[in-house]
C-alpha beads as a LAMMPS data file, in Angstrom:
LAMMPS data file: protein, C-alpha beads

448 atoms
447 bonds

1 atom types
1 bond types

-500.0 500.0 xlo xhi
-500.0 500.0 ylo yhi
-500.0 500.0 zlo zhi

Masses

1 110.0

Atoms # bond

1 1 1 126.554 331.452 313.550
2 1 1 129.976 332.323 312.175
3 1 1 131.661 331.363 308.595
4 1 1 134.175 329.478 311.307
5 1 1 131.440 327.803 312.813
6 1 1 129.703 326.990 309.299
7 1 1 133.073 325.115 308.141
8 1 1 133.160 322.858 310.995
9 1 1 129.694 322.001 311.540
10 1 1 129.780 321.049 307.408
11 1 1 132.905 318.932 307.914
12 1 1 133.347 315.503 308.623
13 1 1 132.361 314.453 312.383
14 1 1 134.886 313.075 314.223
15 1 1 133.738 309.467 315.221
16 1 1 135.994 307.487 318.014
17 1 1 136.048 303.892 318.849
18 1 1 137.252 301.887 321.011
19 1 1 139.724 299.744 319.912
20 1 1 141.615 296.842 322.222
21 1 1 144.978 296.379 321.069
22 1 1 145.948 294.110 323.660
23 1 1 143.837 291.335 326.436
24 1 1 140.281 292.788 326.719
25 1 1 140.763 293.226 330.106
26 1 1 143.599 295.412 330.044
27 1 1 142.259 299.222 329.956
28 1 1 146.440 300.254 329.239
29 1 1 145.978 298.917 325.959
30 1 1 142.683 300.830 325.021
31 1 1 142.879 303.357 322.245
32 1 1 140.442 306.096 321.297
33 1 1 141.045 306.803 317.576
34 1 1 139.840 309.572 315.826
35 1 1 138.670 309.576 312.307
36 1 1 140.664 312.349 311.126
37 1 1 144.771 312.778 311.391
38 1 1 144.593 314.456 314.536
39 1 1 148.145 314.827 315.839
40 1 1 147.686 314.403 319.414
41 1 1 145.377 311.057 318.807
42 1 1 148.750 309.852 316.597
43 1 1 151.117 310.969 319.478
44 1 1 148.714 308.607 321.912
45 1 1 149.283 305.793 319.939
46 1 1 152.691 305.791 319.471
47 1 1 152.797 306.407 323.767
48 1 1 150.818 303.468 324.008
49 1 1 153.194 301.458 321.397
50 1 1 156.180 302.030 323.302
51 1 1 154.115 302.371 327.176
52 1 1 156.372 305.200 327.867
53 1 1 155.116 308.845 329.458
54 1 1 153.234 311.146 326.856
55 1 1 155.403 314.112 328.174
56 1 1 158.820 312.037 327.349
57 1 1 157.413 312.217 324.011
58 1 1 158.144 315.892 322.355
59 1 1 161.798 314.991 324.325
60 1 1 163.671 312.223 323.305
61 1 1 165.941 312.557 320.459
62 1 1 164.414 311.944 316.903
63 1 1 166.594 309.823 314.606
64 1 1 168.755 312.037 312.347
65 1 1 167.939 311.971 308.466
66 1 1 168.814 309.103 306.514
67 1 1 171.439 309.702 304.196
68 1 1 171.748 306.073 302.966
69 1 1 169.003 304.414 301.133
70 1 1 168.176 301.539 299.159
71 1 1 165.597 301.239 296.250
72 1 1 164.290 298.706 294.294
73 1 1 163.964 300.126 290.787
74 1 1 163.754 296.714 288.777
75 1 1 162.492 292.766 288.984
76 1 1 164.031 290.351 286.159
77 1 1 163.359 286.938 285.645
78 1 1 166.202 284.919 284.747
79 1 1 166.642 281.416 283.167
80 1 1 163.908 279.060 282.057
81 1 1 161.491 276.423 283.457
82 1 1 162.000 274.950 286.571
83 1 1 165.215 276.610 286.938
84 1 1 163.899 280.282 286.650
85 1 1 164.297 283.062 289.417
86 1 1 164.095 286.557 289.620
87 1 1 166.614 288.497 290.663
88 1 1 165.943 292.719 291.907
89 1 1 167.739 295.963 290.620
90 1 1 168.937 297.543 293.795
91 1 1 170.098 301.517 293.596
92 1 1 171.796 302.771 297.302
93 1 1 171.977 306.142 297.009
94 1 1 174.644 307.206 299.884
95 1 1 176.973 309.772 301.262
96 1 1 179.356 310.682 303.921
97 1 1 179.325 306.804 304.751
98 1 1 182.706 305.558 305.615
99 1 1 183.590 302.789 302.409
100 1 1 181.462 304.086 300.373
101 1 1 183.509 305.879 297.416
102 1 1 180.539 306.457 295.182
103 1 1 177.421 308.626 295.934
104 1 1 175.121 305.849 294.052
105 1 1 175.513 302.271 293.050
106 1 1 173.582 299.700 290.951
107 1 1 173.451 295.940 291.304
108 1 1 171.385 292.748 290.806
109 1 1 170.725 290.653 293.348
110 1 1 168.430 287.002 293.887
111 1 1 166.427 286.067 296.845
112 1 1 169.263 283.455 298.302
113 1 1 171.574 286.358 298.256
114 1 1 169.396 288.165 300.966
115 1 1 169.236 285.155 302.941
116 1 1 173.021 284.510 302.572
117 1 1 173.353 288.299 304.096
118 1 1 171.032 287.779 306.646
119 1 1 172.869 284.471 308.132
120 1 1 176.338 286.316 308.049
121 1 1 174.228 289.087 310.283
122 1 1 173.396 287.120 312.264
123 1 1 176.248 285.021 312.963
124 1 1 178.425 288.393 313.987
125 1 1 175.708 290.818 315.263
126 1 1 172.860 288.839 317.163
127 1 1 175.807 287.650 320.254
128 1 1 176.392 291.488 320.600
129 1 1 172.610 292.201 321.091
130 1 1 171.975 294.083 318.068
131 1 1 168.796 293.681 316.956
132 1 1 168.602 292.177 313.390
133 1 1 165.365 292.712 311.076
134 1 1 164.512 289.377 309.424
135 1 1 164.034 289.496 305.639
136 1 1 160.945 288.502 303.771
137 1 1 160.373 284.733 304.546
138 1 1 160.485 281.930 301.791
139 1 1 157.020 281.586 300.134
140 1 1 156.626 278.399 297.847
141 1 1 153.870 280.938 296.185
142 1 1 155.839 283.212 294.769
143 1 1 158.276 280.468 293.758
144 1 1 155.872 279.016 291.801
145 1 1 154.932 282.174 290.349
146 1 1 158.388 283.068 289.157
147 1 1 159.133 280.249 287.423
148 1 1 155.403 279.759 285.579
149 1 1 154.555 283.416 284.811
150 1 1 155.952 285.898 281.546
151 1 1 155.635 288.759 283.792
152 1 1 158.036 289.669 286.214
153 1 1 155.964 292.697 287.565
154 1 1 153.143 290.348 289.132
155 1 1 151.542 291.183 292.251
156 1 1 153.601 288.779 294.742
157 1 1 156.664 289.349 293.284
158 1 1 156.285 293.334 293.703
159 1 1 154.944 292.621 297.528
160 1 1 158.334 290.135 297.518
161 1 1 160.298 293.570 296.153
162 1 1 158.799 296.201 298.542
163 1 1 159.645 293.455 301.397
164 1 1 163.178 293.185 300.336
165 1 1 163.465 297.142 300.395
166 1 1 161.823 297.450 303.763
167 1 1 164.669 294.797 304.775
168 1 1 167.537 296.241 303.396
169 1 1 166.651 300.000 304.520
170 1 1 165.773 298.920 307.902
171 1 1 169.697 297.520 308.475
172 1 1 171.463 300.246 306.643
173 1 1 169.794 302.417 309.132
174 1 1 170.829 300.631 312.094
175 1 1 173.874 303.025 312.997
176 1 1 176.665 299.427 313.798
177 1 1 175.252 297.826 310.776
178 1 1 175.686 300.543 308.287
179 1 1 179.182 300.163 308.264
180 1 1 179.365 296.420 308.130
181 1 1 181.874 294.779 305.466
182 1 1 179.016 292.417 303.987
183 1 1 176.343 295.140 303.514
184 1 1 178.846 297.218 301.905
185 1 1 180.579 294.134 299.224
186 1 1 176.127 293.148 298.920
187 1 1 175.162 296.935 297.779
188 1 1 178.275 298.318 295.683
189 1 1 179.955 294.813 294.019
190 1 1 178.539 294.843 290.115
191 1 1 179.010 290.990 289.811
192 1 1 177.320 287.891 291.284
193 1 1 178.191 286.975 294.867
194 1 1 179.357 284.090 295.635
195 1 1 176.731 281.207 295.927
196 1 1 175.890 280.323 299.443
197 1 1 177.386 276.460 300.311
198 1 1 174.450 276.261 302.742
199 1 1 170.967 276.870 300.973
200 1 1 167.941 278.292 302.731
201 1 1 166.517 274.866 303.569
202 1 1 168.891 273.494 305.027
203 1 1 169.394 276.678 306.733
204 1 1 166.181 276.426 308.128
205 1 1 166.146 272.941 309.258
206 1 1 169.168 273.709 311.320
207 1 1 167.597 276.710 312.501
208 1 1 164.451 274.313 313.615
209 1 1 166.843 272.069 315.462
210 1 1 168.858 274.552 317.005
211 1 1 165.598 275.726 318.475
212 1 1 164.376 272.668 319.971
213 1 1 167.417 272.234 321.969
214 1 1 167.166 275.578 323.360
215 1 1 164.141 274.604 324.265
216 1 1 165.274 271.924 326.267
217 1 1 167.975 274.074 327.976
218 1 1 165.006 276.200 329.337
219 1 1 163.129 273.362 330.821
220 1 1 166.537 271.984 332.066
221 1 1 167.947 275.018 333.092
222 1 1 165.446 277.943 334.000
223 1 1 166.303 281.104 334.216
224 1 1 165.761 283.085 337.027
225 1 1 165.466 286.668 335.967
226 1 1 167.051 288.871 338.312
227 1 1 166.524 292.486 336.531
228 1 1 163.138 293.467 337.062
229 1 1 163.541 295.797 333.621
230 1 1 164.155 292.421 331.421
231 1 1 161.545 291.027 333.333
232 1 1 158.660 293.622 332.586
233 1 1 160.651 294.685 329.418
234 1 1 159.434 291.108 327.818
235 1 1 156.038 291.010 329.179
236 1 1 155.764 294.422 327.364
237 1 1 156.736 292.444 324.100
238 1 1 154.986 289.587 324.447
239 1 1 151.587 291.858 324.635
240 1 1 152.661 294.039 321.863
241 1 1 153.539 291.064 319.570
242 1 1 150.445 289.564 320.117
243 1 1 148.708 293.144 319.654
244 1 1 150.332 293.383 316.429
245 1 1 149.549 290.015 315.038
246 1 1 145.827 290.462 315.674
247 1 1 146.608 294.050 313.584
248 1 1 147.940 292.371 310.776
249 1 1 145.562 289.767 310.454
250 1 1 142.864 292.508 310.675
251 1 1 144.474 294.291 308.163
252 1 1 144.755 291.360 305.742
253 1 1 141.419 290.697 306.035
254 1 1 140.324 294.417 304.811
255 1 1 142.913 294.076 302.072
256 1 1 140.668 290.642 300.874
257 1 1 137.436 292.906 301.417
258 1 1 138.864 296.134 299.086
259 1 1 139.504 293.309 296.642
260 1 1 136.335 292.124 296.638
261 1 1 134.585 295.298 296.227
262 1 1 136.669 295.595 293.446
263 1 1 135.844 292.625 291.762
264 1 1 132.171 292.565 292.552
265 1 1 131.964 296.493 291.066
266 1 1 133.768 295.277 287.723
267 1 1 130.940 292.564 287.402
268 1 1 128.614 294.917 288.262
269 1 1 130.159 297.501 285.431
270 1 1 129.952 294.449 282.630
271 1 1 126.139 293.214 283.891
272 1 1 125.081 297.276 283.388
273 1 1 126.667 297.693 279.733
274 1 1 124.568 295.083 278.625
275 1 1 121.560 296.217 280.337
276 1 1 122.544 299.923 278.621
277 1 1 122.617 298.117 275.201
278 1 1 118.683 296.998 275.612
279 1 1 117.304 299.770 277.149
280 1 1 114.769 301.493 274.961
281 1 1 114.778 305.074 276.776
282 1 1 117.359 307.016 275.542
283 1 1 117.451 309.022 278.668
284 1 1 117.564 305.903 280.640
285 1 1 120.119 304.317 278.842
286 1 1 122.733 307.385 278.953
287 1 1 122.162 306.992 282.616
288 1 1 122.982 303.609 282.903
289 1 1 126.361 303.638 280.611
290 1 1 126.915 306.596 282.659
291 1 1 126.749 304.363 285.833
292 1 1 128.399 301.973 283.726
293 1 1 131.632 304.247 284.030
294 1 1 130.756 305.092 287.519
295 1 1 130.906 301.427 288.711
296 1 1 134.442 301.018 286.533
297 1 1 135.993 304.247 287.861
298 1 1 134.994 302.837 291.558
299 1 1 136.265 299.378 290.665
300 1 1 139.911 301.019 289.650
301 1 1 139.917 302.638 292.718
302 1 1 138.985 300.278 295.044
303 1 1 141.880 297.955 293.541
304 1 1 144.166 300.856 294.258
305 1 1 143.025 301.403 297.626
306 1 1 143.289 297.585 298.358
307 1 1 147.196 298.318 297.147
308 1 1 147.660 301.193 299.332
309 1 1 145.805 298.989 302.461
310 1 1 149.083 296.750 301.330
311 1 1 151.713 298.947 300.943
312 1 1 151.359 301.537 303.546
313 1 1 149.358 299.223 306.364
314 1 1 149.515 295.295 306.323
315 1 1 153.321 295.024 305.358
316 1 1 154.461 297.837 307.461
317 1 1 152.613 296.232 310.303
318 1 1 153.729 292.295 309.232
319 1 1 157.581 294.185 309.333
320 1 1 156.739 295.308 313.296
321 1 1 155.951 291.874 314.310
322 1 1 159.028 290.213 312.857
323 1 1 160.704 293.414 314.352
324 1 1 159.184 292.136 317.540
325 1 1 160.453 288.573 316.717
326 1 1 164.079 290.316 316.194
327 1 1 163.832 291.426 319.995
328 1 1 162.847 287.984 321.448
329 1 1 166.128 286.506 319.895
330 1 1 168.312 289.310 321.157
331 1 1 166.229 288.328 324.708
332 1 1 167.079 284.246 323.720
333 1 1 170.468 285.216 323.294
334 1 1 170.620 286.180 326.293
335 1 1 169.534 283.437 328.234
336 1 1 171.598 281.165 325.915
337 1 1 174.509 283.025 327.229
338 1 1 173.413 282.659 331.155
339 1 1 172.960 278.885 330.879
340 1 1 176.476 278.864 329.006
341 1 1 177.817 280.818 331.915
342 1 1 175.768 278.433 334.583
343 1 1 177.211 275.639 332.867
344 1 1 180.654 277.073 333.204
345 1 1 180.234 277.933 336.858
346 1 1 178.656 274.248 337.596
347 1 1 182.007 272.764 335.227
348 1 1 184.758 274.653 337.822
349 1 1 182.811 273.190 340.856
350 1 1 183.092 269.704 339.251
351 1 1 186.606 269.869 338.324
352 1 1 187.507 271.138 342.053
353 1 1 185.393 268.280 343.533
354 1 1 187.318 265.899 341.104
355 1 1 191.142 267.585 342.214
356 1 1 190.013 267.354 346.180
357 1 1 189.398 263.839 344.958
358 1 1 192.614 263.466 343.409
359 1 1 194.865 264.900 346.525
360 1 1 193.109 262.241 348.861
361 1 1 194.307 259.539 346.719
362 1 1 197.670 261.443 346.475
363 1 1 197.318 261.488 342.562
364 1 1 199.321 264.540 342.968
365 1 1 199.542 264.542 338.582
366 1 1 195.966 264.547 338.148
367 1 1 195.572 266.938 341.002
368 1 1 198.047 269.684 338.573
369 1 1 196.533 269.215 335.564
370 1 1 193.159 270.044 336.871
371 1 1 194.505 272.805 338.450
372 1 1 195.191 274.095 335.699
373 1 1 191.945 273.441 333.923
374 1 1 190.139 274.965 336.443
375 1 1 192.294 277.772 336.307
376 1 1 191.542 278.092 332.252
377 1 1 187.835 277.535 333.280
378 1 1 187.374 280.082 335.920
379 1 1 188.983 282.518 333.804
380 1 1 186.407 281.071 330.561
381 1 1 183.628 281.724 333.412
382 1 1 184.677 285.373 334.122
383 1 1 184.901 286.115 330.296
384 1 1 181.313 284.635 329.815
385 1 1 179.609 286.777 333.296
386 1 1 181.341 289.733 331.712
387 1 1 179.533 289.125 327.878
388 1 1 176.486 288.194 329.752
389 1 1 176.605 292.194 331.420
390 1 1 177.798 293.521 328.401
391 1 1 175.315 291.555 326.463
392 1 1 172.682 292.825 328.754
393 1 1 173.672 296.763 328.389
394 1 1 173.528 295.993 324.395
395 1 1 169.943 294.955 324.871
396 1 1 168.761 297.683 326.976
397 1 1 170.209 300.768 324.439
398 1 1 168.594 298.746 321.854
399 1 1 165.522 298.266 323.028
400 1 1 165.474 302.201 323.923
401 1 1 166.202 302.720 320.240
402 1 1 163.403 300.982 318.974
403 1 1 160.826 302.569 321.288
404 1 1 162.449 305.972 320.149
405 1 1 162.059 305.029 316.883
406 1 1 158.925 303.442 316.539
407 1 1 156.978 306.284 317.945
408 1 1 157.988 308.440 314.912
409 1 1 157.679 305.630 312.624
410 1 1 154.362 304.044 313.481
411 1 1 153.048 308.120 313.625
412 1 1 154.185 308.256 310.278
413 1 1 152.760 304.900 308.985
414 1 1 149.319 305.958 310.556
415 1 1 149.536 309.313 308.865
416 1 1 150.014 308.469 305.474
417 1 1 147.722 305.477 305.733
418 1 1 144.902 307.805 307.004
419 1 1 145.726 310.213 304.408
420 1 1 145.890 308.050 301.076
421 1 1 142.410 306.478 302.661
422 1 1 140.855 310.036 303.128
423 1 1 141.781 310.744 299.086
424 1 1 140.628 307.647 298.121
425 1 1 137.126 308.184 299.458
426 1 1 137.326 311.975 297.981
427 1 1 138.335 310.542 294.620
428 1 1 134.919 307.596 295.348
429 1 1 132.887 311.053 295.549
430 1 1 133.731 313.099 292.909
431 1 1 132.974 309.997 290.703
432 1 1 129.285 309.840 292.097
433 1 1 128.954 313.703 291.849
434 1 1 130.252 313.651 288.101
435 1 1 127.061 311.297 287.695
436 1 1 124.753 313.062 289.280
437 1 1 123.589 315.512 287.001
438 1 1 122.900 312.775 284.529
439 1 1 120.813 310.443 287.181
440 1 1 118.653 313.458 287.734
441 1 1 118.514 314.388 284.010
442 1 1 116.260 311.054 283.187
443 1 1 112.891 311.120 281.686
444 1 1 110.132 309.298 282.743
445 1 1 108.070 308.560 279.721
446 1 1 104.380 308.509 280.839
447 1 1 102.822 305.379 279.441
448 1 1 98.963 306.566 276.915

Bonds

1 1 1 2
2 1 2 3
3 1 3 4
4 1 4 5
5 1 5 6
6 1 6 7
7 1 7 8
8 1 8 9
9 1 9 10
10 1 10 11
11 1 11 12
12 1 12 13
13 1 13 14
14 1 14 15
15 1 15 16
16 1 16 17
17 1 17 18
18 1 18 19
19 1 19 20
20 1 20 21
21 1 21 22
22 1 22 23
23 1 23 24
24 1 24 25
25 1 25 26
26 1 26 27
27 1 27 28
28 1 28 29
29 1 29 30
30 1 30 31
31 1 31 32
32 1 32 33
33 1 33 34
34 1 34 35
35 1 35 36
36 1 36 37
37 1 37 38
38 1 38 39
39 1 39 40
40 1 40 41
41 1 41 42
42 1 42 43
43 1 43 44
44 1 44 45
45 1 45 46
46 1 46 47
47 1 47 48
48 1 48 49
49 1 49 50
50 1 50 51
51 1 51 52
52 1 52 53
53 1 53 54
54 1 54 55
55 1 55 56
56 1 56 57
57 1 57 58
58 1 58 59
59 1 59 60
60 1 60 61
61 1 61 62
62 1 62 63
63 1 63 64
64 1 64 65
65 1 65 66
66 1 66 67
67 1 67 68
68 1 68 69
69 1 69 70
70 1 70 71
71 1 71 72
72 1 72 73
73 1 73 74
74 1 74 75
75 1 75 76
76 1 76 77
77 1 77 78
78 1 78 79
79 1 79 80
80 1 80 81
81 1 81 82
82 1 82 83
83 1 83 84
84 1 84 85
85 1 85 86
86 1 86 87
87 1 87 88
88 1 88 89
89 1 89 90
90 1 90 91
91 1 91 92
92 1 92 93
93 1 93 94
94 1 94 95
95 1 95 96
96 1 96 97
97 1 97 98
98 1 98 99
99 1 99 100
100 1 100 101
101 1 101 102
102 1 102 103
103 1 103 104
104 1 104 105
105 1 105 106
106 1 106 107
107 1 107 108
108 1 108 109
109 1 109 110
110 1 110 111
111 1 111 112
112 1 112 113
113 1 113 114
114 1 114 115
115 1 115 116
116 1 116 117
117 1 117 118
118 1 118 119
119 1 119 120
120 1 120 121
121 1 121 122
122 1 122 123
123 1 123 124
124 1 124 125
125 1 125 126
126 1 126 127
127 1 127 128
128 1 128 129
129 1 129 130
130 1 130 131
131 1 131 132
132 1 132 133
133 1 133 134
134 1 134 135
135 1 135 136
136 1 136 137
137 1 137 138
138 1 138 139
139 1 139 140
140 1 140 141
141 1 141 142
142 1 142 143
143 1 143 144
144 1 144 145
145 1 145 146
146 1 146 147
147 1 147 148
148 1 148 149
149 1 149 150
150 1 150 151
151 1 151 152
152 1 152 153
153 1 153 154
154 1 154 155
155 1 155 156
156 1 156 157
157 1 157 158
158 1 158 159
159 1 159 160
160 1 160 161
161 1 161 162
162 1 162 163
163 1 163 164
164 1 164 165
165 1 165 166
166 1 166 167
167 1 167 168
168 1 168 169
169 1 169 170
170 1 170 171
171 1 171 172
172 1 172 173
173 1 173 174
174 1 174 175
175 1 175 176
176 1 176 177
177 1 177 178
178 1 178 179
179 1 179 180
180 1 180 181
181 1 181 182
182 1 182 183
183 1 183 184
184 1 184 185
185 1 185 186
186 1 186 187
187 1 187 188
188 1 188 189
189 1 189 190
190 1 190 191
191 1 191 192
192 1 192 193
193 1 193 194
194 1 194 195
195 1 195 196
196 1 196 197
197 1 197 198
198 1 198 199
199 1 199 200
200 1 200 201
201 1 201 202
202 1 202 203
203 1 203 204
204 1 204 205
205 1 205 206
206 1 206 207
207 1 207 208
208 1 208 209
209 1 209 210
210 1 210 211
211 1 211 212
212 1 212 213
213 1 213 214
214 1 214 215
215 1 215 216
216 1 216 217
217 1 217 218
218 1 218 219
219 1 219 220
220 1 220 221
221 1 221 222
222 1 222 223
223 1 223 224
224 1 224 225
225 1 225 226
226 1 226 227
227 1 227 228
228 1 228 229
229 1 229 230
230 1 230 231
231 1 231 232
232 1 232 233
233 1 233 234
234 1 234 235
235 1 235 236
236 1 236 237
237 1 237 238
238 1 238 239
239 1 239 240
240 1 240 241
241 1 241 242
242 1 242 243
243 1 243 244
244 1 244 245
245 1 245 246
246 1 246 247
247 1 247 248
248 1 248 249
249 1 249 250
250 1 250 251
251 1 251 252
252 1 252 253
253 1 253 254
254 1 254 255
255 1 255 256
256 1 256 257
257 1 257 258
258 1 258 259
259 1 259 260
260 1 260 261
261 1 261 262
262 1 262 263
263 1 263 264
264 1 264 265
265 1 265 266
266 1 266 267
267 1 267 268
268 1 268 269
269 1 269 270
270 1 270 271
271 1 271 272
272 1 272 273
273 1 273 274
274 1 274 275
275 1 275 276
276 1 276 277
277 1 277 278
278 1 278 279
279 1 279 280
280 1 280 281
281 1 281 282
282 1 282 283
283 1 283 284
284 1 284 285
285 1 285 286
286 1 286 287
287 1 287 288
288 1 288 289
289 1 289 290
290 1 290 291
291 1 291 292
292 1 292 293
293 1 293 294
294 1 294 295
295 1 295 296
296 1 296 297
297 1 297 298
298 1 298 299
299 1 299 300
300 1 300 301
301 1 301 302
302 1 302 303
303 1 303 304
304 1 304 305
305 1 305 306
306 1 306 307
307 1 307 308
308 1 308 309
309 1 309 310
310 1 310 311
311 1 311 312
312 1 312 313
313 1 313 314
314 1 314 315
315 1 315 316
316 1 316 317
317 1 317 318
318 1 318 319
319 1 319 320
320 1 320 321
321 1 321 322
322 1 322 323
323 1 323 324
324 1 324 325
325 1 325 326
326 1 326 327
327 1 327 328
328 1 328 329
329 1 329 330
330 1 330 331
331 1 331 332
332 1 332 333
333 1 333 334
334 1 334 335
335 1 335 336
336 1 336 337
337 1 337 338
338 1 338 339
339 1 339 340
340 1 340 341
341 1 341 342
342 1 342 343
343 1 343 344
344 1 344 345
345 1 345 346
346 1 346 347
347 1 347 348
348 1 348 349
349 1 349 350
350 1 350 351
351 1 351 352
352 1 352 353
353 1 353 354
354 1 354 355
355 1 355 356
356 1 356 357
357 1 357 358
358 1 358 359
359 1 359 360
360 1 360 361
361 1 361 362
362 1 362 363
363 1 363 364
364 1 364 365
365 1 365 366
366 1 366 367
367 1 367 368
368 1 368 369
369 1 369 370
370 1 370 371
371 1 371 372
372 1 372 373
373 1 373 374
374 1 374 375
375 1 375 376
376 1 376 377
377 1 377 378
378 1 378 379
379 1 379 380
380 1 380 381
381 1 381 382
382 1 382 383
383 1 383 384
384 1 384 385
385 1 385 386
386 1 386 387
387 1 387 388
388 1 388 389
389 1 389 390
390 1 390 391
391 1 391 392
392 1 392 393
393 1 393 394
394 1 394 395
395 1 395 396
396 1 396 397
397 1 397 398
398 1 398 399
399 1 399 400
400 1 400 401
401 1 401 402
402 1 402 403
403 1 403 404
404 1 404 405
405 1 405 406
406 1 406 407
407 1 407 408
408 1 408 409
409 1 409 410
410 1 410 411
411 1 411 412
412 1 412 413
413 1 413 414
414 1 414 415
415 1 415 416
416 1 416 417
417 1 417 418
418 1 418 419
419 1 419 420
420 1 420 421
421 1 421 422
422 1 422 423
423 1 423 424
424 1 424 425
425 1 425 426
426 1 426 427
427 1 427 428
428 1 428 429
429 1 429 430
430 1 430 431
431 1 431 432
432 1 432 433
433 1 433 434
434 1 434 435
435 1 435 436
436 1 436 437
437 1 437 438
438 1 438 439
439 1 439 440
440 1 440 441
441 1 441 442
442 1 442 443
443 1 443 444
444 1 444 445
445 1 445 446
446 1 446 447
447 1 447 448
């Protein structure tokens, strides 16, 4: 057998399983995933993520390189009691960005201040089909954690920071967003911003409301969907989302278990120093504060492995699903604007009914002046069939985008997870081979 041969029968066998990302019944969304970063496995994924043709993959036009980016550096808490918050150090690093005069800027910003960018999004963007990331929602957890704990570096409030940068990156890359007026005055004005009149709550309760009587609309007013693309385009999303969800919880759940394993080797670590302390045999008790180490060294890095499961797997996931919530709103909007256009259509037929009315009764004044409204309303009508085609092109190129997109990212999320994971486990090893040669070195006194 050759030295070739030798180094891949010693190395790691490649184990695949079948994984259902999607209904169990539906063999498109079956996966077979390797066990080592194999690039064409990756590139099968990310065709399945996006359901487009493995040879359009290699073609399609990467993203160019970011040269505008936001980081996090710092988290302060600010004020006292009940009326603590913390508020994050951003640094936006930019250049050759239209507004921008500076090649780096530094402010401080609260959570509200997010949300009060977000809204003003929103309000300008989402009625021209852009797709909008959502920011990191409102957890009364992390509230409560502000205000009650010294240390502004605690875990939720760094998962809260790492959100916020994933948020803030994810517009500035969005090539009609990058420019906006509001991004620009939120990353480069050194002062506080001026404080939202409408809070997140009552934000949110609006939002809520607004909801339910779009709900209505759709049971009113049903949309028949005459583009087959749309049509398949959000059955696509619908599966993914729920694909994703199931991911994340998964993923959660493992991030739980690495904690665990951390936890339960740290007790184990304590339980075996004592044991060391009685042990007569001096060979056996070397061994076992040896092992004592061993279990502490493990315990460190399963905690840092359950932060890297966080980091570079459950949160990037949890962002693709509210990406996937960003699309069904563009998709809402959409339908919003057909019933407004119905609604417009079904007004002009009224009003003519109403002037034929009119010129039987020879109310020849009422008769004008709804000629003229219907006038202003069929030209209203027009305006609105023309958004709702316009609207629709805006959704299709930004759908297109995000499959484009996510195939690099999601091959890049899967990389690096795969790879931190593999040196984790390396790192797990070389602590139980530094300890071997000291389990084997124990005496066995023989008992006269």
């Amino acid at each position: 057998m050759s030295s070739d041969e030798d180094v891949q029968s010693n190395s790691v066998t490649e184990q695949l399983e079948e994984i259902n990302l999607g209904n169990e019944d539906t063999s498109e969304a079956k996966l077979l995933v390797s066990s080592v970063s194999d690039l064409a496995v990756i590139d099968s994924i990310g065709n399945q993520f996006t359901n487009n043709d493995p040879k359009d993959i290699h073609n399609d036009s990467m993203p160019t390189p970011s040269d505008f980016k936001v980081t996090i550096r710092d988290t302060e808490k600010r004020g006292e009691g009940l009326t603590s918050y913390a508020v994050y150090k951003l640094q936006t690093k930019v250049s050759d960005v239209p507004g921008y005069t500076k090649r780096q800027y530094e402010t401080w910003r609260r959570f509200s201040d997010f949300l009060c960018l977000h809204k003003k999004i929103v309000e300008k963007y989402l009625p021209k089909g852009v797709i909008i990331p959502h920011p990191p929602e409102k957890s009364f957890i992390t509230l409560a954690i502000i205000k009650t704990s010294a240390d502004p570096q605690n875990r939720e409030v760094v998962h809260r920071a790492r959100q916020l940068e994933r948020y803030m990156n994810r517009l500035i890359q969005h090539p009609r967003l990058k420019n906006d007026c509001d991004i620009r005055d939120f990353l480069t004005i050194d002062a506080d911003l001026p404080k939202a009149v409408q809070t997140s709550t009552s934000f949110g309760v609006m939002k809520m409301l607004n909801n339910f009587q779009d709900v209505i609309k759709k049971m009113t007013m049903k949309m028949e969907e005459g583009d087959r693309w749309f049509e398949q385009t959000r059955y696509q999303i619908d599966e993914l989302d729920g694909a994703l969800r199931k991911l994340h919880t998964a993923s959660e759940s493992l991030v739980a278990a690495r904690w665990d394993m951390a936890h339960s080797e740290e007790e184990l670590s304590k339980t075996l120093s004592m044991l060391a302390a009685t042990e007569e045999s001096t060979s056996l008790s070397r061994a076992i504060s040896a092992l004592t180490d061993t279990t502490e060294n493990i315990s460190a890095t399963w905690s840092k492995q359950a932060e890297i499961d966080t980091a570079k797997f459950s949160e990037p996931i949890h962002e693709y699903v509210m990406l996937i919530s960003s699309i069904k709103d563009v998709f809402d909007e959409r339908v919003r604007l057909w019933q407004e256009w119905q609604c417009a259509q079904e007004a002009v037929v009224k009003k003519r009914e109403q002037r034929s009315d009119a010129l039987r009764r020879m109310r020849t004044q009422r008769a004008d002046q709804l000629a003229m409204e219907i006038e202003e309303d069929v030209l209203r009508t027009d305006q609105l069939e023309q958004n709702f085609k316009d609207l629709s092109v805006a959704i299709r190129k930004e759908v297109q985008r995000f499959q484009t997109e996510s195939k690099t990212e999601m091959k890049q999320i899967l990389v690096e997870y795969m790879e931190c994971t593999f040196d984790t486990y390396a790192e797990m090893l070389q602590h139980w081979e530094k300890f071997q040669p000291i389990a084997e070195s124990i005496q066995v006194e023989s008992s006269q």
